[in-house]
N, C-alpha and C positions, 0 to 999 in steps of 0.2 A: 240375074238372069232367070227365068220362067225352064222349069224342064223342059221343055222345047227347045228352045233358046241352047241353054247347057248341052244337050244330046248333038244340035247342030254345030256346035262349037267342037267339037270333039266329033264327030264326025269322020277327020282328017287321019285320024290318031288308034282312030278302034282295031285294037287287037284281036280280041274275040267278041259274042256277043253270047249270054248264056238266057235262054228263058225263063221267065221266071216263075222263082217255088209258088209262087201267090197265085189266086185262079183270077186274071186282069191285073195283076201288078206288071211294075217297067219291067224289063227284061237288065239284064245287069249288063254292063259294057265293061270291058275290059281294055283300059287306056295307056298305051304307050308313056314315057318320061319327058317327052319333049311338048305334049301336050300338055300333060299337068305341068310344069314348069312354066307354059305359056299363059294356063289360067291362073297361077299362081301369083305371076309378075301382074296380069289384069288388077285380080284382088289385092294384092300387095299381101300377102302371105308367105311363110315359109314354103317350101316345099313340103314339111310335115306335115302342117298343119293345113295345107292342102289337099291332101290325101285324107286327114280326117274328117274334112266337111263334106268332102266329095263321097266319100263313104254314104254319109246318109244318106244318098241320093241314087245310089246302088251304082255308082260310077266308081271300081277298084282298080289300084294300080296295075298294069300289067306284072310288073315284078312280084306281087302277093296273088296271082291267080291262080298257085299252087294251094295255098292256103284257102282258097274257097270249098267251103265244105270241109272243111277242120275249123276255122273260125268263124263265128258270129261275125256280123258287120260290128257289134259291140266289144265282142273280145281283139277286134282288128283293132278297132278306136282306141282301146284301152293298151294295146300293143303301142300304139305310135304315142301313146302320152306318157308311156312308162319313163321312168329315170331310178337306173342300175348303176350302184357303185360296184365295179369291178378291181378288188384289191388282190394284185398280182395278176402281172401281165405275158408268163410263161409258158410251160406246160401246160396249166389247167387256164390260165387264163385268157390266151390268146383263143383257143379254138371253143370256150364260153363267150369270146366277145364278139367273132364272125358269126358264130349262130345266131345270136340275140340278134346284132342286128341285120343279118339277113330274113330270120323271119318278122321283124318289124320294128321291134324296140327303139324308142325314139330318142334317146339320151342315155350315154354311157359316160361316168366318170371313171378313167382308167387309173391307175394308183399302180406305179414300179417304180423304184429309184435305181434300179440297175441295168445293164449294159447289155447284149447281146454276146454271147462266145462260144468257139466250134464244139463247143460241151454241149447246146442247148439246139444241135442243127437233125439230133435224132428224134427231137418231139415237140417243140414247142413251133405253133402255127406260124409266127410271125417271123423266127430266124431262117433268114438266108445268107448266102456268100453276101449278096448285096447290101445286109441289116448288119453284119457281125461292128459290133465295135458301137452302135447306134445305140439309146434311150428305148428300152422296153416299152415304156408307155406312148413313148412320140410313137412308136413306127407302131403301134397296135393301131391308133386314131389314125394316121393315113394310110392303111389298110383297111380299117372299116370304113372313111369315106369313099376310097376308090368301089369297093364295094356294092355300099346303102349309102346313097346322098342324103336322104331322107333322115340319117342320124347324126344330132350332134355328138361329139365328142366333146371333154374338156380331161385336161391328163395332170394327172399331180406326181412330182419328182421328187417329191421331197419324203423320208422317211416315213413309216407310220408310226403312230406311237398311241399309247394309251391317251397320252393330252391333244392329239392333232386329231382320233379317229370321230369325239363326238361331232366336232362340227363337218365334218365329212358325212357323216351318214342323216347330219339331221332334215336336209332335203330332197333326200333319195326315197324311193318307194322299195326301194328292196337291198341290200348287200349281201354281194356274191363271196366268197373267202378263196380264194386261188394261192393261198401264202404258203411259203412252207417253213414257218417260223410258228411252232404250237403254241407259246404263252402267244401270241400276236392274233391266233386265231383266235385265244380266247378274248381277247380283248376286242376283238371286232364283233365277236358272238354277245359281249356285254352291251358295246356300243349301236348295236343296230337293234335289241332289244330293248332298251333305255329309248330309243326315238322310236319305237313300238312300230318298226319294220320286220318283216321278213328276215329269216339270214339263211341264206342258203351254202352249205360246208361241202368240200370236198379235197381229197389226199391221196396220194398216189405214193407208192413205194415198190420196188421192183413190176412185178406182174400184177399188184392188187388193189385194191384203193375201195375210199366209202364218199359216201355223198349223204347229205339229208338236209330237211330244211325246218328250223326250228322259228315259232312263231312266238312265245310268253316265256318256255320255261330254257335257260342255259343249260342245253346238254353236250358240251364239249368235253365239260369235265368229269363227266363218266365213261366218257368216251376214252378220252386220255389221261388216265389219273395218275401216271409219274411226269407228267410233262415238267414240271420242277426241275430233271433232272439233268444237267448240260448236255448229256447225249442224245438227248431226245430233243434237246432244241430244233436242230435245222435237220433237212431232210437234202442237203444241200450235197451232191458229191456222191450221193448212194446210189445203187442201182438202179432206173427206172427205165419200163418200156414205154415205146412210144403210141403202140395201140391201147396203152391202160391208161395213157393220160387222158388220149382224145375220149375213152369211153366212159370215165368217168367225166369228161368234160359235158359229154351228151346227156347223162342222167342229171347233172345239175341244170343245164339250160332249160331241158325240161321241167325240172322243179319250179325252173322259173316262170315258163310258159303255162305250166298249168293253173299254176296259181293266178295269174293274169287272166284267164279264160273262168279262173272258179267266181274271181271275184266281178268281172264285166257279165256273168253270165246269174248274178244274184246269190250264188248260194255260197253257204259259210264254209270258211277256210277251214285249212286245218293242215295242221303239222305232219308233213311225213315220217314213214317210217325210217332208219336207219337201213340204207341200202349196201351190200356189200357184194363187190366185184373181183370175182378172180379168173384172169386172162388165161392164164396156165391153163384152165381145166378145158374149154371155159363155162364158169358157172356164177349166177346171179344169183342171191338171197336176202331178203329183210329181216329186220329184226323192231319188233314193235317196242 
């Protein structure tokens, strides 16, 4: 189709219509779901992948027209080609996986082998009365697609381990740590630095918790230097609030989103600082 052609086709469908930054550029159209889904079927494309060709052409979904003017049309693109393993599908992980893919992420691999139970109905995004007793990772993927159509899921049930994590993270652009098993974070910290990903860390324990996102060098285990020790294994049963999970969940999503935006937007990445969150007071600080 000729830009004419495409603008008339969609037409039917325009949400809004913004003009544009350019002095004589198109003016950007903002497109309903049942439109792009209909040019989608024409071109025989996914709906993702829909969304990202239309992009260049300054035709954005209406679902991301909040995101206009926070993302580049290039960091959108780079949003919808992402693929995020997501290990642990709970407290930190459920409301890390509705972010991502509401603001665009275009593939999530979810990783929980555990079950839903009235334990987990004060914080974790995906338990309900209706989920209790269900697969953590199943019911996170039909939650993000009811969602974002636009994101695949694919969900793995089976344990993680030191010998299952490399091939797991070796076609991922980025792994999230939502575990609360510390030798396991560190093994996911090894694993997604070995396939020279991103690793983005985050833990919650009563009121406080940290986030950060390590790019070359392993620092988990400065982080946590008796993890060795059986008590410190799980974090399973302790006290945790439910607004320190989600808000540690918000500083990793963004770890994630940023670096997506550093890297579609040309310039060099780089490792954040060690973020620390405490809800009691409440006070945020880093530590470089």
């Amino acid at each position: 189709m000729t830009p004419q052609e495409l603008r008339s086709f969609f037409t039917p469908y325009v949400r809004a219509v913004y003009p544009s930054r350019e002095r004589g550029g198109p003016d950007t159209l903002f497109v309903g779901e049942q439109g792009l889904a209909a040019w989608a079927g024409l071109q025989g494309l996914s709906l993702r992948d829909a969304m990202r060709e239309l992009l260049a052409v300054h035709v954005w979904p209406e679902r991301f027209r909040r995101n206009y003017g926070l993302f580049s049309v290039k960091a959108m693109r780079r949003m919808l080609e992402s693929r995020i393993l997501v290990a642990g599908c709970g407290g930190l992980g459920g409301h890390v996986a509705a972010l991502l893919a509401r603001m665009g992420v275009g593939m999530l691999r979810l990783c929980d082998c555990d079950v839903f139970d009235e334990s987990n109905l004060n914080r974790q995004y995906f338990a309900l009365h209706a989920t209790l007793g269900r697969g953590k990772a199943e019911t996170a993927a039909e939650g993000v697609r009811a969602m974002a159509s636009h994101c695949r899921c694919e969900t793995v049930v089976e344990p993680l381990s030191a010998a299952t994590l490399p091939a797991l993270t070796a076609d991922m652009d980025m792994a999230v740590d939502c575990l609360d098993s510390i030798p396991l974070k560190m093994e996911l910290e090894r694993a997604a630095l070995r396939a020279g990903i991103p690793f983005v860390h985050g833990s919650v324990l009563r009121e406080e918790g940290f986030a950060l996102l390590s790019l070359t060098e392993a620092r988990l285990p400065g982080l946590y230097p008796d993890s060795g020790r059986a008590e410190d294994e799980k974090t399973r049963g302790q006290a945790m609030s439910g607004v320190a999970a989600a808000g540690v969940a918000c500083l990793m999503a963004q770890l994630c989103v940023r670096h997506i935006r550093t890297l579609a937007d040309g310039r060099e990445p780089a490792a954040s600082p060690l973020y620390h969150v405490d809800y009691s007071v409440p006070e945020l600080e880093s530590f470089f």
